[in-house]
C-alpha positions as CSV (number, residue, x, y, z in Angstrom):
1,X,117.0,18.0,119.2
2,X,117.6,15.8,122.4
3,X,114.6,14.8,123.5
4,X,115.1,16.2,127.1
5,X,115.7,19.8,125.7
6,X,112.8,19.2,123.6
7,X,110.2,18.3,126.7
8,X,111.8,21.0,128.5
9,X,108.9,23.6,129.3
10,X,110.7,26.3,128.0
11,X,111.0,24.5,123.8
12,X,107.7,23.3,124.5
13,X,105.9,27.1,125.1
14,X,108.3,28.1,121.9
15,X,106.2,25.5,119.9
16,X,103.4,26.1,120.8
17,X,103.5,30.2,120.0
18,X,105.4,29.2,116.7
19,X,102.4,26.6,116.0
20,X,99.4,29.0,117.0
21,X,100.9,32.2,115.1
22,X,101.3,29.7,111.9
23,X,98.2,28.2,112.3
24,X,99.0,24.7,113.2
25,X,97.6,24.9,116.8
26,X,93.6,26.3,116.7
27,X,91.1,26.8,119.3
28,X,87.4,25.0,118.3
29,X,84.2,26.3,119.7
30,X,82.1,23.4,118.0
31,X,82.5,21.2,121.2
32,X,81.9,24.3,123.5
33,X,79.2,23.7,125.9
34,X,78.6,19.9,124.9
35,X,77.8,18.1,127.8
36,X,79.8,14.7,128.5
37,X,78.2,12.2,131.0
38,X,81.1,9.5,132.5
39,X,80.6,6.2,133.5
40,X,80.4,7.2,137.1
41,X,77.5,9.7,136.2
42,X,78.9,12.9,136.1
43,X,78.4,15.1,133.7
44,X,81.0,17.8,132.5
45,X,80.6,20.6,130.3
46,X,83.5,21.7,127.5
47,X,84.4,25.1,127.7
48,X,87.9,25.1,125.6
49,X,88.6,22.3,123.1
50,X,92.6,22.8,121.4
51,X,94.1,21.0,118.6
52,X,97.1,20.6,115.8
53,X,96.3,21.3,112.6
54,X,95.6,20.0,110.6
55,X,94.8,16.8,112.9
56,X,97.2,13.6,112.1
57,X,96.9,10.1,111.9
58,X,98.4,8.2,113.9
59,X,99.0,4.5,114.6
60,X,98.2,4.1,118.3
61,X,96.5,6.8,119.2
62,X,96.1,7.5,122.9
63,X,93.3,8.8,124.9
64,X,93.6,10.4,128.9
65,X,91.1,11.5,130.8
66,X,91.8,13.4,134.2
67,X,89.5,14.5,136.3
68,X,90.1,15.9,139.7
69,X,89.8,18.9,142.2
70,X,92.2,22.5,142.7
71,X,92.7,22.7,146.2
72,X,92.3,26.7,145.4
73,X,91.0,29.3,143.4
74,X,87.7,29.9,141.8
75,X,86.2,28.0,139.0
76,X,86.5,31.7,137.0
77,X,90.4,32.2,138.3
78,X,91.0,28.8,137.1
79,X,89.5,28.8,133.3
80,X,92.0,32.0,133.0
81,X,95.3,30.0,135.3
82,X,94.8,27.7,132.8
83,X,96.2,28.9,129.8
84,X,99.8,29.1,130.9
85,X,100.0,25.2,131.0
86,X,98.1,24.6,128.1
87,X,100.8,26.1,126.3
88,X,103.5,24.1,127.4
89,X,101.1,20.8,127.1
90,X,100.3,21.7,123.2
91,X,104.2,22.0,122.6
92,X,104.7,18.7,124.3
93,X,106.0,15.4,121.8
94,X,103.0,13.8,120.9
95,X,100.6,16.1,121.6
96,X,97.3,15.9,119.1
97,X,94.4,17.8,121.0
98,X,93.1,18.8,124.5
99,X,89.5,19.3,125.7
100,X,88.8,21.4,129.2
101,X,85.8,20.3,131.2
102,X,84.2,21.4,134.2
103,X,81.5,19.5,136.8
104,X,79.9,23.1,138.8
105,X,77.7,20.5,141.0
106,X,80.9,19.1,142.4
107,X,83.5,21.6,141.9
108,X,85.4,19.0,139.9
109,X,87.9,19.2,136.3
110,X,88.3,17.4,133.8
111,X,91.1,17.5,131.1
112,X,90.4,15.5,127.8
113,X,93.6,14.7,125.5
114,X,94.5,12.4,122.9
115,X,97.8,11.8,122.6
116,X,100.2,10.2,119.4
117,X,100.8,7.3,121.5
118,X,100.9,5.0,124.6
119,X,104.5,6.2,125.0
120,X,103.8,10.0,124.6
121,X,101.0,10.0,127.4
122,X,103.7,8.5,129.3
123,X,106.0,11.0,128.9
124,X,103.8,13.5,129.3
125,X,102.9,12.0,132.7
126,X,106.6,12.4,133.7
127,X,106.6,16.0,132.7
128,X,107.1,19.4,135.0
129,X,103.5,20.6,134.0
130,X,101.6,17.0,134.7
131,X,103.2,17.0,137.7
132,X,102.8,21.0,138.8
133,X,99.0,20.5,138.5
134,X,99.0,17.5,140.6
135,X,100.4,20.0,143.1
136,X,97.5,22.3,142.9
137,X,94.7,19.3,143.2
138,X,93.6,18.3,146.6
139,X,95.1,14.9,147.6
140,X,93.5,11.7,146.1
141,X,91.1,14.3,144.2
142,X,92.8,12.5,140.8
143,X,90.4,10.2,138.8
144,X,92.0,8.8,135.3
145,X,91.3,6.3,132.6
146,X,93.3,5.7,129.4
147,X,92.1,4.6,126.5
148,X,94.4,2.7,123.9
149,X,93.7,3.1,120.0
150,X,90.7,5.5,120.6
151,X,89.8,9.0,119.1
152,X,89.0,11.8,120.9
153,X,86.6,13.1,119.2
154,X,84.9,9.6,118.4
155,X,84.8,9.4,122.6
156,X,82.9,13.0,122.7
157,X,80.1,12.0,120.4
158,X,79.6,8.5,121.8
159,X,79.1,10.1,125.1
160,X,77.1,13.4,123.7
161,X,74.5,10.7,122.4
162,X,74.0,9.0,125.6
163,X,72.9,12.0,127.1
């Protein structure tokens, strides 16, 4: 498949119904309510935590943490808005897992992903669903750090310790 067609929203929602009906896309509760303090102090509590299945190697595994603030909506309206894009981000080349976070002290988000590679969290960042929710974020609200040849999970548990 081309690769445009295949990052095209449209193939990426198809794969990610065909991989959740088969089983290859799960929700996880065991990360649900972990708290997660960053660097810069905040704290941010899981509430959804999706991943392939079962979970692959890879060689360069890719880490991207967003953080930032909708410019609308409540934190309820947005836990359920956010589905829709979830779907076309877990059908997306390279995708491996996704955490949601939310900060209720400061009304900010946080999105947790690792991704197959360097180059897939750079496609992904040139994609019509990265750059729809920077629409919906209040200007310079965006925070991110990337973390080359890191786990997900491994970056959860170092951080749950802390705390």
């Amino acid at each position: 498949m081309p690769t445009r067609i295949r990052k095209s929203p449209a193939v990426c929602l198809c794969i990610s119904i065909i991989k959740l009906v088969s089983g290859k896309l799960r929700y996880s509760r065991k990360y649900h309510g972990t708290l997660v303090k960053m660097d810069d102090g905040h704290e941010y509590t899981i509430f959804r935590h999706i991943s392939n299945y079962p979970i692959k190697e890879s060689k360069d595994p890719t880490v991207f943490i967003v953080s930032f603030k909708f410019a609308r909506l409540t934190h309820k309206a947005n836990k359920i808005a956010s589905i829709i894009p979830m779907l076309l981000i877990t059908g997306f080349p390279g995708f491996h897992m996704k955490m949601y976070a939310v900060n209720r002290n400061n009304g900010y988000w946080q999105e947790k992903y690792q991704w197959e590679s360097k180059q897939a969290l750079e496609d992904y960042k040139k994609s019509f669903v990265f750059m729809v929710m920077n629409k919906r974020v209040i200007n310079r609200s965006i925070i991110s750090i990337e973390l080359n040849n890191h786990q997900l999970i491994d970056y959860i548990k170092k951080k749950d310790e802390i705390i």
